[in-house]
N, C-alpha and C positions, 0 to 999 in steps of 0.2 A: 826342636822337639815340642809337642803339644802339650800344653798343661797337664799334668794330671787330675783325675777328680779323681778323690780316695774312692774303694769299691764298697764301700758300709754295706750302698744300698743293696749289693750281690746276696742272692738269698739261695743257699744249696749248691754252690758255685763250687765246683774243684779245685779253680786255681787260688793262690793267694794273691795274686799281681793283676793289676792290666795296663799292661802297657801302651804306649801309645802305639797310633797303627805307625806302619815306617813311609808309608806313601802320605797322610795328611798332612806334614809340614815341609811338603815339597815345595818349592816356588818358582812361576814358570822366568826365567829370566831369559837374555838376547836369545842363547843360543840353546837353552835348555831343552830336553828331547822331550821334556813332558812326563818321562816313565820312571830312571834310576834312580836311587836312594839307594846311600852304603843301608846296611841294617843299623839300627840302634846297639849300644850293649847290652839290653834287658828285652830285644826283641825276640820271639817266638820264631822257632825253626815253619818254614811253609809243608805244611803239609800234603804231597803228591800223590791224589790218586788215580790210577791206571784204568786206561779206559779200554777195557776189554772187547769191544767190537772190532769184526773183522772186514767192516767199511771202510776203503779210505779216499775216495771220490765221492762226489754228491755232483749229483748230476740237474736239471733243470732243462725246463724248455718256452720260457718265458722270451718273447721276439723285443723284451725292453730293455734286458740286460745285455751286456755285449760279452755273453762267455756262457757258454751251456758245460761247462766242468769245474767244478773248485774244489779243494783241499781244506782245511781248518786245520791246523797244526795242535792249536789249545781250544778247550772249551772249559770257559770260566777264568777268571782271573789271579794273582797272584796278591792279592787281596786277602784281609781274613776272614769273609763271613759268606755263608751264600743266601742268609734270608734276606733275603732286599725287593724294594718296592722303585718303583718311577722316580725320577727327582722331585718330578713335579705336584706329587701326591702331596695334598694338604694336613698339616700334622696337626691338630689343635693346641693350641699354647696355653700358659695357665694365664695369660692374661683376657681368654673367650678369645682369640684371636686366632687365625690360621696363617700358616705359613709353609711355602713347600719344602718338602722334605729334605734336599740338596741344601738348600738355607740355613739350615739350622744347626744346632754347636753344642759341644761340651759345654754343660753351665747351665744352658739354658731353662727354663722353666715350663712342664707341658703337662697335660692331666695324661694318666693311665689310669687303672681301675686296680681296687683290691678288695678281697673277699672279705663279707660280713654276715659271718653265719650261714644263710642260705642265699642269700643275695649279692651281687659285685656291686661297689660302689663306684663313682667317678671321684679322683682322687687327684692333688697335685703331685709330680715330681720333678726330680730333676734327670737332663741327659746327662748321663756319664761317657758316651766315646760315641763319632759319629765317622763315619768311613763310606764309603764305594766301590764297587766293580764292575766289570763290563762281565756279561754274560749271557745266555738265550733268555728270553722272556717268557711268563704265559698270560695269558686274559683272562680274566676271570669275569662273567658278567651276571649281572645280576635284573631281579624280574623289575625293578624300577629300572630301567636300563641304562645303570652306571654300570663303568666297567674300571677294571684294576690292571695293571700291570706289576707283574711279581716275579719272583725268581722260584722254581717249580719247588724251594724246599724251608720257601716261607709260611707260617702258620696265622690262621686266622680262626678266631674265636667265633663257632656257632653253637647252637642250639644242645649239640652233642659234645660239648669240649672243642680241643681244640684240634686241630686238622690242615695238615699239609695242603699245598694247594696241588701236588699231584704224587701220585703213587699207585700199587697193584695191592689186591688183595692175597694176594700171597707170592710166594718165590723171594728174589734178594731186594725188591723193593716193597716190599709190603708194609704198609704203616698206614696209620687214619687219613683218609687226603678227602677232598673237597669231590661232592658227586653230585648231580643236579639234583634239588629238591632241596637241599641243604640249606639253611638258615642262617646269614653271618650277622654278628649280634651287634647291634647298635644304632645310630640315628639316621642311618644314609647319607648320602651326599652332601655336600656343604654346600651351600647356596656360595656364589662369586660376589664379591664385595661390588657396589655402585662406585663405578668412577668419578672420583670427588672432584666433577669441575667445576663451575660457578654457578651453576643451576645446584647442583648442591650446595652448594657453600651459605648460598643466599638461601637456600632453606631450612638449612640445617643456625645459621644467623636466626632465623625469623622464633624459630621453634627455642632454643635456646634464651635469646632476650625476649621472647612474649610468656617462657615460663617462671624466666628469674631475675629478667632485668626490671629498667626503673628509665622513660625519659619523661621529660615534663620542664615545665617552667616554676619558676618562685621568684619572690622577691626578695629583692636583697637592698637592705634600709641601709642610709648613711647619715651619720650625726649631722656630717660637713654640710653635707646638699641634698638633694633631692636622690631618693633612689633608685633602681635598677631593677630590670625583670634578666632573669638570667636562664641560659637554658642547660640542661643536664641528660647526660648519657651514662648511669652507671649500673653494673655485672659483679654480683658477688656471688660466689660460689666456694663451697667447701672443698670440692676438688679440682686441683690444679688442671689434669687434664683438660677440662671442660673449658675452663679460662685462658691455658694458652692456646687452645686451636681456635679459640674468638678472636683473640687478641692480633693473633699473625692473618686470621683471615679478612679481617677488620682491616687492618695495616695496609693486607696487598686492593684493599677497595675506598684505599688512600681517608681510612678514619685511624690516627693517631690517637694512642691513649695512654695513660699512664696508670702502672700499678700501683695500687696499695695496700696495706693490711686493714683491713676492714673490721675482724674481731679476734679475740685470741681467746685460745684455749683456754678452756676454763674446768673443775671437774667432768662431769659426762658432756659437755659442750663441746663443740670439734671449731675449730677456729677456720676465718673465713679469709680467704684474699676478694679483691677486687680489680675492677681498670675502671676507669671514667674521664669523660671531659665534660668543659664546661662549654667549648668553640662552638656556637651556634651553628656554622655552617659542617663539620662536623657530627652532630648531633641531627641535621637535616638530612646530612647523607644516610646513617643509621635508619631512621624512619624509613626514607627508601629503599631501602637495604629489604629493612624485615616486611616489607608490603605485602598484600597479600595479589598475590599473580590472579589474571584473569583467568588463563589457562595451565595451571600447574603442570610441570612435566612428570615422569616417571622420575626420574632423577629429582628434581626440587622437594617430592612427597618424600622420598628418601632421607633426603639431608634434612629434612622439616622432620620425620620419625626421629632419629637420630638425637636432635636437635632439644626437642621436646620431651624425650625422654631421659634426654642427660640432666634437664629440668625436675622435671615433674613426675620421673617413672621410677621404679623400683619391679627388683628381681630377687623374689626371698619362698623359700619352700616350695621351687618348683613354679610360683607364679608372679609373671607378667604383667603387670597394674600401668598406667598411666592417669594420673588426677588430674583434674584442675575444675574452678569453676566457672570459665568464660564458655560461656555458649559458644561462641564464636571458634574459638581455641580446640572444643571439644569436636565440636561440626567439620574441621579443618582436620584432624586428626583420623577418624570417621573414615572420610575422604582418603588418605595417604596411604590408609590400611587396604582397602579398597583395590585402592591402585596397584599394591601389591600383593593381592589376595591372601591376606590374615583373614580369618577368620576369628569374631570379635562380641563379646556379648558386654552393653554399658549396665553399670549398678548403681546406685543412689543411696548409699549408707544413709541414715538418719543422722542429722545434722542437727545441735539443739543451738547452738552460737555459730553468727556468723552467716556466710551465704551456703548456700546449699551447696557440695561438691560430688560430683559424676570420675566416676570411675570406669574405665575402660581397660579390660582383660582380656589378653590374647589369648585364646585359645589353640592346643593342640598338643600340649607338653611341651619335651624338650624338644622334639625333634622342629619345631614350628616355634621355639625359642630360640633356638640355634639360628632357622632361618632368616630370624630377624635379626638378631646383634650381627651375623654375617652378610645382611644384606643390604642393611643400613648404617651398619658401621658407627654407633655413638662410640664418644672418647671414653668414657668414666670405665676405667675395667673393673672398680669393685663390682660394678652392677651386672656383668657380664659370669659370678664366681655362678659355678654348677657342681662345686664341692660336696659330697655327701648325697647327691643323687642318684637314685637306681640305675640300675641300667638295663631297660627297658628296651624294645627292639617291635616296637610296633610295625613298623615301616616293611617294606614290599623288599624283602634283602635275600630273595629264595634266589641261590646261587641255578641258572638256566644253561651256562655251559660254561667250562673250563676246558681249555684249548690253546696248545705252542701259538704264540702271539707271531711265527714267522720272522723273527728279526733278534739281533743280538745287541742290546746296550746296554748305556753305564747304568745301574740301579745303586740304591744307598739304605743303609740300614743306622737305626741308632740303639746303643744299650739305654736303657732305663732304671731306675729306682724300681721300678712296681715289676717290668722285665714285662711290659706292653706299652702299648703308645695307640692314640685313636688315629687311623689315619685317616682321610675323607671320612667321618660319621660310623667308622668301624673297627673293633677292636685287633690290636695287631701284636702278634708276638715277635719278642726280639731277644731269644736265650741264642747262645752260643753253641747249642750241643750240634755234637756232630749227627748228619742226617739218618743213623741208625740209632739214634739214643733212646728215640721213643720206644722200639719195641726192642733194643737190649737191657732194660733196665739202666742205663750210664745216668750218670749225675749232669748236669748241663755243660761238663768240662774246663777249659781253659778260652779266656776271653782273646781272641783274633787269631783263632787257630784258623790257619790258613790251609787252602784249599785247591787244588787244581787238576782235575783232570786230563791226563796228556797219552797219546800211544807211543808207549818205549819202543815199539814195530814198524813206525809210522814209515818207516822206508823200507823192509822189506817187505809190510803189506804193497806197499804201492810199486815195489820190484816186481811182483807178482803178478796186480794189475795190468801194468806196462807189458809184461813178458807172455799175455794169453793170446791166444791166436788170433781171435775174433778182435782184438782192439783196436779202434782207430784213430790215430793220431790230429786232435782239436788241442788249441792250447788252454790250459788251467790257469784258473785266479787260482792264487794264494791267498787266502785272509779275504774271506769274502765277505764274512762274518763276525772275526773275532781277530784282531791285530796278530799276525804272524808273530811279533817280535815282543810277547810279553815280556816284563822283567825277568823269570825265569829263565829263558830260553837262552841268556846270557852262561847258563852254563848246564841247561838240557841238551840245547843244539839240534834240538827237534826240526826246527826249518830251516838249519841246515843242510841234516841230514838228509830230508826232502828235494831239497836244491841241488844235494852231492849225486842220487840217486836221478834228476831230470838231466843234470850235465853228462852226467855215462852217456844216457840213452837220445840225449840232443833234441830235448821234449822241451817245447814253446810252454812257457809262463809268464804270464801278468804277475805282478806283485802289487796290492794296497798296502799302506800303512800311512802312518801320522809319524813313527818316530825316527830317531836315526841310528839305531840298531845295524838295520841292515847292512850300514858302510862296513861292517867287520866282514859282512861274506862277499865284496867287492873282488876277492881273488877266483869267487865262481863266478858271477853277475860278468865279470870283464869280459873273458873268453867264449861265455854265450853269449852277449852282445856280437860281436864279433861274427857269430854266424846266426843274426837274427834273429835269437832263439827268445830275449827277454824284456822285458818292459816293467817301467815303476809308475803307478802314478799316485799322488798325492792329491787328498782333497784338501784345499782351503776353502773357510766360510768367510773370513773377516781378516781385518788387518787392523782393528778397531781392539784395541787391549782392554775397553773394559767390556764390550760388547760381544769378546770372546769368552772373558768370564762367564758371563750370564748364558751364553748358547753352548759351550764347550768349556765346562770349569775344568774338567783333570785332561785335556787334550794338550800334545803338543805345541810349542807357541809354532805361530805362522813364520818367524822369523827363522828358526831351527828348520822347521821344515825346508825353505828355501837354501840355506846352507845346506841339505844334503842331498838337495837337488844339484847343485853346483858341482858336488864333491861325484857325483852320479854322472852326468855329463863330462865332466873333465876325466872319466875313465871311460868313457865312451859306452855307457848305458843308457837307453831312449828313457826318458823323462815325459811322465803327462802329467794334467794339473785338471782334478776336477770341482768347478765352482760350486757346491753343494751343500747344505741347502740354500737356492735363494729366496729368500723369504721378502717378500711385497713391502715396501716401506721403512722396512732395515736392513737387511745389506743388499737389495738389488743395484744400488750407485755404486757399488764396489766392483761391479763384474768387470767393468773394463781395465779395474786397479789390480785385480788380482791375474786374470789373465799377461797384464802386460809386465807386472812381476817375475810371475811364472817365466815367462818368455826369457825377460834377463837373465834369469836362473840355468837358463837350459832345457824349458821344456819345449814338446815340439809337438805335443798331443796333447787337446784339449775336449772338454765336455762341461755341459754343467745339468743341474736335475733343478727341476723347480719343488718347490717344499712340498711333500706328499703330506697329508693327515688320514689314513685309512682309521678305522674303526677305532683301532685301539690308540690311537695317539692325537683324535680330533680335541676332544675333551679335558686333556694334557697340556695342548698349544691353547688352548682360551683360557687356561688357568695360568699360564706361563704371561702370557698378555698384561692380562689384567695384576699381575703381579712386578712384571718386569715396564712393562710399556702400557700402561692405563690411557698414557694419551693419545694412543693413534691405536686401540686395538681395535676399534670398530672400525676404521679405516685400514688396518692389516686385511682384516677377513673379509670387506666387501673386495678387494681387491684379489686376494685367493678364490671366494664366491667365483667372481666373474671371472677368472681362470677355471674356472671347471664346472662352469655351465649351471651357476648357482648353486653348487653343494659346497662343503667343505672340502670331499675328496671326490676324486673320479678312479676307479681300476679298470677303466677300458684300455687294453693294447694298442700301443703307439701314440696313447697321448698321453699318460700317467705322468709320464717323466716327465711335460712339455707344456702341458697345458692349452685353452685353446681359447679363443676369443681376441682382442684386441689389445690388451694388456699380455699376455703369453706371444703374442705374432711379437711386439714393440720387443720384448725380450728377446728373441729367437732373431730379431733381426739384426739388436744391436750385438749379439753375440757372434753372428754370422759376419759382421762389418769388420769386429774384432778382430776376430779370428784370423780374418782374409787379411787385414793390415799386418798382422803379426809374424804372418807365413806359420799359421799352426795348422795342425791336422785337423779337422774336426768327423772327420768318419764313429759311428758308434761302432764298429765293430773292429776290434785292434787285430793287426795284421800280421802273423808272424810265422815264421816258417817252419813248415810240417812237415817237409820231404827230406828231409835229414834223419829223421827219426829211426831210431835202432832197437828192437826191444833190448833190455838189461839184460845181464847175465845174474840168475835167478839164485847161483849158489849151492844147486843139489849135486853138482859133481865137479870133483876138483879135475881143473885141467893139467895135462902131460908136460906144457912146460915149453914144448918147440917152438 
């Protein structure tokens, strides 16, 4: 069970509880399916509702898929929430700090915004409940051309209140929704943090100890004998952060230091730590350290901003300052800003003691102060507080289309103190009301009322289908889109019923899934094996248990999966195994582990897809990067680059899936070596028999009985 956080922060709320969700303290173990959880005793009944359409095939004609028919049994998940965002969407933390949205926890600390008079302010609060579901997507894009990935009955604050991301203007979905021209309020995009490797580090060293260190020599006298020139390296600072990311980066460039207390607390005085040595050679390396580069990098000017303003800068009423009064220091500074196109006006306060000191102010506001704490990344988070700020929306945020994003995944949503959260640089709602609350007047209800729309018909529409004159018998994916075998269906029996209704009529189906569900309907799945009629396949990404976390945190373990591959084959049902996504520099050495896995398991059909990024999800994988794997992200994407002809993505037919150039061939080929050692299938088009086919008996008249 997940902690609870009391619901104080609940403002208007219906319910008096919130419970924890019943899927968040799942844990995926050996054999664990990924999906089930008994309910809790204080859990919320799931709420079902009926999806009135009288479609129940979806049809396609794309030559990259190997199935021009599927089925969806569910759409949306047995989850409690449906406003959900991307995992990968960046939430701002209360420490100035960003973090994607899937990361983030009950507890934690994050600004939202609350009204003051006639103005919102940027405010701290805390998460109260953080969850997921798998379900369709849409995009939302906007005229600076970021784009959003959302769940169609999430809200976002514009110009006009706040607003669904999709709806009609009247009939049974009629509610405020998102329409081009539209204004989403807040600072835009979040700049992507600079990956801190030694070019940072050494600049961000140099800007640090040139705005508040000390080296130098002195003498040091002895009664006994003659004295000593001695040399010194020491770093005081009032805040810790600043001191220990010196200290360990010091460390790993082999300068050992030792801490001290340098001053303590005293009335309005803030007390100081330090580190220093006295090791000459030490103290030699340091100097090096902080040198100034002939040719600065983008990255060195970075960790030198960072560096220098954890020094010497300040963040108060909205303005950005950086002081000091080395020319040198200030000239370098100048530069770094430059480099990363701040825009920057220097000042020269009157000065009556002392040397004269130069001030340098970022201009731009917040949204251009955001960009620098997130783009340079200093440690000190007091300096990063934007408490009590307007919330202004100057930026380019005029929503240009909102449009079904084509695809169905896990998105996450979190509750709030304030009941909003910023996501990438924009305000975001997160109430619980059910999706007619805005225009029946409802109160924002009960917290993880659960949601799922399902067709209780789902098999005599499709009896129907099957039984029309004109149909012709191609085999269906199941779950093409959205897992067949949610937790509910444990006692909907919805792809069952489906399964019950294709065995009448001897109708060829594919089945996708991750979990192992499926083995309950093994007393249908057998007897269509049998006459060709059925197939399973399974995608694995990894075999890599923390590496599945980060690519597929609520997925089935890879381990589960192959036990019901096993259990699948040993009833004599075809098994296939699809390697997906492979992704350039982290799990493509897996391909030959997973396939030859699979194999021992019993599959005997194989495929894999090389990682797509179309539109909506390029800018997702570089946030995910540079979050998850900083060290080779620029080496991930030249290597996807050059799979697809220098872009991120390619949607041309027949190579989407495949990729093309030299790095895609080396793929395809050791898959094709594979494959052929394995005795797998590798055909994209799965083969299964059609000439059995019977249409159903439809049920409008009772038969005689002979």
């Amino acid at each position: 069970m997940v902690t609870q956080v009391p619901p104080s922060g609940f403002k208007g709320r219906g319910a008096l509880a919130n419970p924890a969700n019943r899927f968040d303290s799942q844990r995926t173990e050996e054999l664990d399916d990924g999906w089930y959880q008994e309910e809790q005793p204080n859990s919320i009944e799931t709420q079902l509702l009926i999806d009135s359409s009288r479609s129940i095939i979806a049809r396609n004609d794309s030559p990259d898929i190997p199935y021009d028919q599927s089925i969806n049994p569910y759409r949306g998940c047995e989850h409690g929430c449906v406003f959900c965002l991307s995992g990968d969407t960046p939430i701002l933390m209360g420490d100035g700090t960003t973090r994607a949205l899937e990361r983030v926890r009950a507890g934690d600390e994050i600004y939202g915004t609350v009204r003051d008079g006639w103005y919102r302010r940027y405010t701290r609060t805390r998460v109260l409940a953080h969850w997921s579901v798998i379900k369709p997507a849409w995009r939302i894009t906007l005229e600076d051309g970021s784009t959003f990935l959302a769940g169609a009955d999430h809200r976002f604050l514009t110009e006009r209140g706040w607003k669904f991301v999709s709806g009609s203007e009247q009939g049974a979905n009629r509610r405020p929704h998102l329409t081009t021209g539209n204004k989403l309020m807040g600072t835009g995009a979040f700049a992507t943090p600079q990956a801190q490797g030694d070019d940072y580090r050494r600049g961000y060293l140099s800007g640090l100890i040139r705005g508040d260190g000390m080296i130098g020599e002195y003498y040091y006298p002895r009664t006994t004998r003659g004295g000593s020139r001695q040399a010194q390296f020491r770093l005081a600072l009032c805040d810790t952060q600043a001191l220990d990311r010196a200290a360990e980066w010091l460390a790993g460039l082999g300068v050992e230091t030792r801490r001290f207390t340098f001053s303590v607390a005293a009335g309005n005085h803030r007390g100081a730590e330090a580190i220093r040595t006295h090791a000459r050679p030490n103290v030699e390396r340091v100097r090096e350290v902080i040198a100034w580069p002939d040719l600065p990098t983008r990255s060195w000017s970075a960790g030198f901003l960072a560096g220098i303003f954890d020094a010497e800068g300040s963040y108060s009423d909205g303005i950005l300052r950086i002081s000091n009064t080395d020319a040198g220091i200030i000239q370098r500074i100048q530069e770094s800003l430059r480099a990363w196109r701040f825009k920057f006006v220097v000042e020269r306060p009157v000065v009556r003691v002392g040397k004269p000191i130069e001030v340098i102010r970022v201009l731009g506001g917040l949204k251009e102060h955001l960009r620098f704490f997130h783009s340079v990344d200093p440690a000190i988070s007091r300096k990063r507080d934007i408490a009590g700020q307007r919330l202004k929306s100057g930026a380019s945020l005029c929503v240009t289309a909102v449009e079904p994003a084509g695809t169905t995944m896990r998105l996450y949503d979190i509750t709030t103190g304030t009941e909003d959260f910023i996501a990438n640089g924009v305000v975001s709602h997160n109430c619980y009301a059910r999706p007619t609350h805005a225009y029946l007047g409802m109160s924002p209800g009960i917290d993880f009322e659960t949601r799922l729309t399902y067709k209780p018909e789902a098999a005599q529409l499709l009896r129907q289908e099957l039984a029309r004159p004109g149909y012709v018998c191609r085999h269906i994916m199941l779950g093409s889109n959205t897992d067949p075998y949610q937790p509910v269906e444990r006692k909907l029996r919805i792809t069952r019923s489906i399964l019950e209704v294709l065995a009448e009529a001897r109708h060829p189906v594919a089945i996708t899934t991750r979990g192992t569900l499926l083995l309950r309907d093994l007393d249908l799945l057998a007897p269509m094996a049998e006459q060709g009629l059925v197939m399973v396949m399974y995608s694995i990404t990894t075999f890599d248990a923390d590496l599945k976390r980060r690519l597929e945190p609520r997925s089935a373990a890879s381990e589960a999966r192959l036990h019901a591959m096993r259990a699948l084959r040993a009833a004599g049902v075809p098994v296939g195994v699809l390697a997906a996504p492979i992704i350039p520099a982290i799990n493509d050495c897996e391909l030959e582990t997973i396939l030859e896995r699979a194999a021992e398991a019993g599959a005997n059909h194989a495929g894999y897809v090389l990682l797509r990024l179309p539109l909506e999800v390029k800018d997702l994988f570089r946030q995910w990067l540079a979050v998850h794997m900083p060290d080779r992200a620029g080496h991930v994407m030249s290597l996807i680059n050059a799979a697809r002809e220098g872009k991120d993505n390619s949607s041309q037919f027949g190579v989407r899936m495949r990729g093309t150039g030299a790095w895609a061939q080396l793929l395809r080929d050791r898959f094709r070596l594979a494959g052929r050692r394995l005795g797998f299938n590798t055909e994209r088009r799965i083969q299964l028999a059609t000439d059995l086919f019977r249409p159903p008996e439809t049920g409008g008249q009772i038969g005689l009985g002979f």
